[in-house]
N, CA, C and O atoms as a GROMACS GRO file, in nm:
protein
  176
    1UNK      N    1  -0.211  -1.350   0.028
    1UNK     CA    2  -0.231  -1.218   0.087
    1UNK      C    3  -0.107  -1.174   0.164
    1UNK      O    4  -0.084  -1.054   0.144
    2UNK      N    5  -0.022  -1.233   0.243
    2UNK     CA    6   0.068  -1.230   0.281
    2UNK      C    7   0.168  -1.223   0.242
    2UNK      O    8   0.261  -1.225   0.323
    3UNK      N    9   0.200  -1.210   0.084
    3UNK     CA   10   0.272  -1.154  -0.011
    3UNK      C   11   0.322  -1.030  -0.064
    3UNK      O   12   0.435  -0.991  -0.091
    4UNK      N   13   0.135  -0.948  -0.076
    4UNK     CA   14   0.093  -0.841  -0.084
    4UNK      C   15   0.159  -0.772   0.048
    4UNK      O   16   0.244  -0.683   0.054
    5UNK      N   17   0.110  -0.825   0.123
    5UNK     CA   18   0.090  -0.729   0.244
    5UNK      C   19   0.285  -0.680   0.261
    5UNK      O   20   0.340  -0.572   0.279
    6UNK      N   21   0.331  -0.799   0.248
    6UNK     CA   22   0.516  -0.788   0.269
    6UNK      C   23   0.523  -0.695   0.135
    6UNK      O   24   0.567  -0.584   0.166
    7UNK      N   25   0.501  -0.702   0.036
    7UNK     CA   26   0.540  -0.613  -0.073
    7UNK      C   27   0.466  -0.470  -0.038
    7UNK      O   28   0.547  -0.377  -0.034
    8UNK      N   29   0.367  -0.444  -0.020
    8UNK     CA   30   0.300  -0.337   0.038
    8UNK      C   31   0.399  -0.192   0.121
    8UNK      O   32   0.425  -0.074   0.098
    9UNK      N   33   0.426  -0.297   0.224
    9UNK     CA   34   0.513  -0.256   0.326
    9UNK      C   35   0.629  -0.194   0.252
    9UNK      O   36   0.652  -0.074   0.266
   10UNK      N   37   0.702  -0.270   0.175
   10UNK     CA   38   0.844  -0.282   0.125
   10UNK      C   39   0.827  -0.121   0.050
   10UNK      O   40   0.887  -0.023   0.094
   11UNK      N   41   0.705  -0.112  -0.108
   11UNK     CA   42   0.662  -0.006  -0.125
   11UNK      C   43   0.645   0.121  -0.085
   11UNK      O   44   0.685   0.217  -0.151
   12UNK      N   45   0.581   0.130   0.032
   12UNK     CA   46   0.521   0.241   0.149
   12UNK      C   47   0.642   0.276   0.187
   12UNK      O   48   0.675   0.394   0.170
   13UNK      N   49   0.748   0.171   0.254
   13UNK     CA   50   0.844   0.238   0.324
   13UNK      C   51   0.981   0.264   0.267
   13UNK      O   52   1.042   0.359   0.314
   14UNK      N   53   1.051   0.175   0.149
   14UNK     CA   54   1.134   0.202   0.106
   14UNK      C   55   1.112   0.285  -0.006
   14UNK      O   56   1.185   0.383  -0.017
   15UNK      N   57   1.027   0.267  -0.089
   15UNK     CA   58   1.038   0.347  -0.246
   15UNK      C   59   0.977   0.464  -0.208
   15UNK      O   60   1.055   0.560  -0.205
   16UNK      N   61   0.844   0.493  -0.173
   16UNK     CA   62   0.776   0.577  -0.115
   16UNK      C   63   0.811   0.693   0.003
   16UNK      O   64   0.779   0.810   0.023
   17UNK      N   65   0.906   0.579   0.078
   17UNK     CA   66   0.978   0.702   0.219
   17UNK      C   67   0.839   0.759   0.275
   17UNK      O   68   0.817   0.880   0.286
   18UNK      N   69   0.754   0.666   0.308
   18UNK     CA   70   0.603   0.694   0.382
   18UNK      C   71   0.646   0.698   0.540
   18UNK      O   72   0.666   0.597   0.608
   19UNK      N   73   0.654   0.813   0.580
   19UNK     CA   74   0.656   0.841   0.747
   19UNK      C   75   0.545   0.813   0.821
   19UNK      O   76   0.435   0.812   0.766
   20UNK      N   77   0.556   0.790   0.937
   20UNK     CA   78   0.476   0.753   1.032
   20UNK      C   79   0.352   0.854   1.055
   20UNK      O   80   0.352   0.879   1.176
   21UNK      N   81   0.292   0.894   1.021
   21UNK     CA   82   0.172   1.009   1.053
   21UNK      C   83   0.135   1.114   0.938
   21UNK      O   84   0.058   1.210   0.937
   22UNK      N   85   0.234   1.051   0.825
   22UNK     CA   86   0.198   1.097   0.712
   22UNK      C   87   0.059   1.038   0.623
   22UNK      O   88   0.024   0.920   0.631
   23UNK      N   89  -0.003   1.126   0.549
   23UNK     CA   90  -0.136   1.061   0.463
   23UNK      C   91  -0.090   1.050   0.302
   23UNK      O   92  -0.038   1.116   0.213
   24UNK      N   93  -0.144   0.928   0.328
   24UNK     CA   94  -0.152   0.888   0.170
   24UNK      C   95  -0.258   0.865   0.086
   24UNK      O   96  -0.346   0.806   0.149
   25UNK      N   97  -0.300   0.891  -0.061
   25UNK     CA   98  -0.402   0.898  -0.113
   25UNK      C   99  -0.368   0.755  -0.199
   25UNK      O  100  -0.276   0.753  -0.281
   26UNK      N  101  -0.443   0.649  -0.174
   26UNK     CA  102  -0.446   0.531  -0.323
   26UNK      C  103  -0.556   0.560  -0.392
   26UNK      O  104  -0.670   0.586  -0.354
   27UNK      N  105  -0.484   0.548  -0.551
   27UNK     CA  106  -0.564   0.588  -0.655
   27UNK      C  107  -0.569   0.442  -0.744
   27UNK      O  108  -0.468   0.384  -0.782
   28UNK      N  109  -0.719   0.391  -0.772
   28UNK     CA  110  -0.686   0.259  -0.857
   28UNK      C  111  -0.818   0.283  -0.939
   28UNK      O  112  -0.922   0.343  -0.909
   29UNK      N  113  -0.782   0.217  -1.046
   29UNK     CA  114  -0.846   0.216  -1.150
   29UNK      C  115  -0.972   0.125  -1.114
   29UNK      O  116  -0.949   0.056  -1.015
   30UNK      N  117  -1.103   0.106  -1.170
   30UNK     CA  118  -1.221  -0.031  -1.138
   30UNK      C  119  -1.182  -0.117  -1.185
   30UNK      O  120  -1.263  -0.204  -1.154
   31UNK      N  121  -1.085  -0.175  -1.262
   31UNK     CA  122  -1.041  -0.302  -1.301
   31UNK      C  123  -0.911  -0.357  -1.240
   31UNK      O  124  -0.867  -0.467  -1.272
   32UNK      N  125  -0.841  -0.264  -1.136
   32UNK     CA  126  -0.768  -0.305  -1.051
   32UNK      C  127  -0.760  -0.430  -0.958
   32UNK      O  128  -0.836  -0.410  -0.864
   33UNK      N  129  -0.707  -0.534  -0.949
   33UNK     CA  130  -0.720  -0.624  -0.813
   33UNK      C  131  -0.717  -0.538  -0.644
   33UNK      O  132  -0.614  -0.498  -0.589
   34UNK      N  133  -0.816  -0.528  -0.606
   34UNK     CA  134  -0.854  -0.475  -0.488
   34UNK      C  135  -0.715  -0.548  -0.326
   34UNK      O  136  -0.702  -0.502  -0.213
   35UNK      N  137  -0.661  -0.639  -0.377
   35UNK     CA  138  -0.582  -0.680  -0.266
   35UNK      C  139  -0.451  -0.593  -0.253
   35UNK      O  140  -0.391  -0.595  -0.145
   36UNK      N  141  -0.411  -0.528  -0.342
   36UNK     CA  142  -0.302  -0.453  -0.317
   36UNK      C  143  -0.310  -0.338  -0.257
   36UNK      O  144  -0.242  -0.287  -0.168
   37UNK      N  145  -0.430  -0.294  -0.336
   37UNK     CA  146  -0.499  -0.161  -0.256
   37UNK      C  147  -0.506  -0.136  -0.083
   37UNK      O  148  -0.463  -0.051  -0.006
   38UNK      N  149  -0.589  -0.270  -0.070
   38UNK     CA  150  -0.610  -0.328   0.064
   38UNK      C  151  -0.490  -0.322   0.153
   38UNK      O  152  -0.486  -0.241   0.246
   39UNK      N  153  -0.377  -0.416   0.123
   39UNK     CA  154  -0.241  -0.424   0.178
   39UNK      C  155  -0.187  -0.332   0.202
   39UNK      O  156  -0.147  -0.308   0.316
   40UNK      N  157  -0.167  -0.236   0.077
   40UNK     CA  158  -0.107  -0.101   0.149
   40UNK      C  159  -0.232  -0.027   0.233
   40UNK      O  160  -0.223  -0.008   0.354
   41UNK      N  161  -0.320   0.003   0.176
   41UNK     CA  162  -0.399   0.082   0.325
   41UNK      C  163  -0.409  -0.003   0.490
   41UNK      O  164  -0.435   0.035   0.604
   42UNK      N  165  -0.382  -0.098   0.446
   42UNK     CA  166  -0.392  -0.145   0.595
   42UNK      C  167  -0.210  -0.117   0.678
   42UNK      O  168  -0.198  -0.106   0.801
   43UNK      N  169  -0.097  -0.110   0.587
   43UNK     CA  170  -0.005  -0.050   0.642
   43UNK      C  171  -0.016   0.061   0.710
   43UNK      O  172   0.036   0.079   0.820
   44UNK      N  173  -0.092   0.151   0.641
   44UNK     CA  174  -0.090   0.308   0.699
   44UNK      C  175  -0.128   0.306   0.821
   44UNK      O  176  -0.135   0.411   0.885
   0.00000   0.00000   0.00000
């Protein structure tokens, strides 16, 4: 999990350029692994 969560981050803030008080929508498919999902929403 602690993998995710560092890659998450890395995502959100470098590729993404996710600001501080900005909203983000995750979109995942039902056959998705739910931990990535998780990781980044818990960044926000």
């Amino acid at each position: 999990m602690i993998e995710c969560i560092e890659r998450a981050h890395y995502i959100l803030s470098n590729l993404m350029a996710v600001k501080p008080g900005e909203e983000v929508l995750i979109a995942i498919d039902p056959q998705t692994d739910m931990r990535m999902a998780n990781a980044m929403a818990a960044q926000l």
